[in-house]
C-alpha angles and dihedrals in degrees: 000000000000117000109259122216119249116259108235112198098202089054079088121057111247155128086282087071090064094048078050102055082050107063086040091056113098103212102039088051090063087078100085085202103055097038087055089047094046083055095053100043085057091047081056097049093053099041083064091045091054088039084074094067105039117101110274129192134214108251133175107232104196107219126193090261098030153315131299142184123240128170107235126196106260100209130026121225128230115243113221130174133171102238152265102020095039095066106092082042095053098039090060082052093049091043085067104038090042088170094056132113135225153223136205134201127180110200133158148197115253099194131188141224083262092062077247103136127191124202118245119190116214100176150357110191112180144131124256111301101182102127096004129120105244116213106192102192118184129160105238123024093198111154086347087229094131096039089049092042091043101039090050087052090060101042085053087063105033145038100236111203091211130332131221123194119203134183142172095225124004134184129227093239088051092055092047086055097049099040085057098044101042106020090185107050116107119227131225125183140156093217146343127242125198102211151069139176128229086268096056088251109150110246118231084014121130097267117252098344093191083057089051105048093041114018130258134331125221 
């Protein structure tokens, strides 16, 4: 199957630009509140945006007055993120595929004295994907690392019957990795970015967006 192109949100001029400046902004993410809901107003957004391509069926929906035909999705996805800093992400996603189910991976860097880090995954606690359509939604898609590791473990497990990657913000380092790594996933952001520091931190990013959602760890 051929390799698809990411779908960027901010390629397209609208009010998602606005939640976005937002949880860049350095003052106004300093609201917890605000940078988890801005998060959650743009999971939203592109839960809608993957919606569109998901199987519909035709369905009679009886009114007080009639009847009337509406196409209904015809399958529901399961909703997976990587915590902690995925929640506010995933819970926009889940807002708007409120059957859905989800999934939910706990995963960490383990990083040496040389600022070098490796991926080890704790959990993956999720219903039986065999046959499902998998949305892993994380906030930042920085080296991929985590969404790759994380994705091929549960291919390993499980027959997908298509899997979707979305992210608040990505890199373009972080795409390449995961269009190598996982040639039919489809990819959602809200913007690209082009950096990253040595510590695989997104410039210009938005800084640690689990610290800022939920305070600091230690």
């Amino acid at each position: 199957m051929p390799l698809t192109q990411p779908f960027i949100l901010n390629k397209t001029n609208s009010i998602a630009n606005q939640f976005l400046a937002e949880l860049r902004d350095v003052t106004i993410q300093q609201d917890k509140y605000r940078f988890r809901k801005n998060q959650e107003r743009l999971g939203e957004i592109l839960a809608y945006e993957i919606s569109k391509i998901l199987n519909y069926k035709s369905a009679d929906v009886q009114t007080p007055l009639g009847t009337a035909n509406i196409n209904l999705a015809a399958e529901q996805p399961v909703v997976a993120t990587i915590l902690r800093a995925g929640l506010p992400f995933h819970q926009g996603f889940i807002n708007f595929f409120d059957r859905a189910d989800s999934a939910f991976i706990t995963a960490c860097r383990k990083t040496k004295k040389s600022g070098a880090f490796t991926i080890q995954i704790d959990q993956i606690s999720a219903p039986n994907l065999d046959g499902k359509t998998l949305i892993m939604c994380d906030t930042m898609l920085a080296t991929g690392q985590s969404t790759v590791l994380v994705c091929k473990e549960i291919i390993a497990q499980y027959q997908l019957k298509a899997l979707h990657i979305a992210a608040v913000i990505a890199s373009n380092e972080g795409i390449a990795h995961v269009r190598a790594n996982l040639p039919n996933a489809k990819i959602w952001t809200c913007a690209v970015d082009d950096e990253m520091t040595s510590k695989a931190y997104i410039v210009p990013g938005l800084g640690d967006a689990g610290d800022l959602a939920f305070g600091e760890k230690v």
